[in-house]
Each structure stands twice: as C-alpha cells, then as structure tokens.
N, C-alpha and C positions, 0 to 999 in steps of 0.2 A: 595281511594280518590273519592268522590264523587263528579257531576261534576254539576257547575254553576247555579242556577234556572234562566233563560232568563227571567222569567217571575217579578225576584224582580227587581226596579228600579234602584239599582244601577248595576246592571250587564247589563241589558239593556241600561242603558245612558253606561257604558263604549263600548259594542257592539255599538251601534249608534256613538259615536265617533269613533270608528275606522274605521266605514263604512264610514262617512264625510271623512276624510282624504285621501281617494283613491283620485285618477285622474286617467284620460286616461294614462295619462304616467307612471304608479303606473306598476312594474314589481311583476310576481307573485314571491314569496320566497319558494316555492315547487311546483312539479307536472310539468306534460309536458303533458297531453291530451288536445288535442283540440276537440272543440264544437262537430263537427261531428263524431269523437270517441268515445264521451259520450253518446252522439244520433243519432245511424246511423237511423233509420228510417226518421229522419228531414234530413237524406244529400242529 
C-alpha cells in the first residue's frame, strides 16, 4: 500500500483540516511520551 502524496492538493487540504480541528483541549488518541522524553537535551 503505498502511502499518501502530502504534496497533491487534496491530501494536503484533507491534512490541513484535520490540523484546523485540534484545540487545546484536543486529547491525543495514541502515545504517552512527553516533550522532554522526546528531547532530553531541551529538559
């Protein structure tokens, strides 16, 4: 399965809306590392 071209317009407008649609209050649906886990050099 080959995966999305980001770069044709409609995969990009569907990316772009799903980016619009976050909030602050937007809980993530996987993963549990926080920031400084990702980048202990920045802790």
């Amino acid at each position: 399965m080959a995966l999305p071209d980001i770069f044709t317009k409609n995969v990009a407008d569907e990316v772009i809306g799903r980016i619009n649609k976050l909030t602050p209050a937007t809980q993530p649906l996987w993963g549990k590392t926080a920031y400084p886990k990702c980048w202990p050099i920045a802790a």
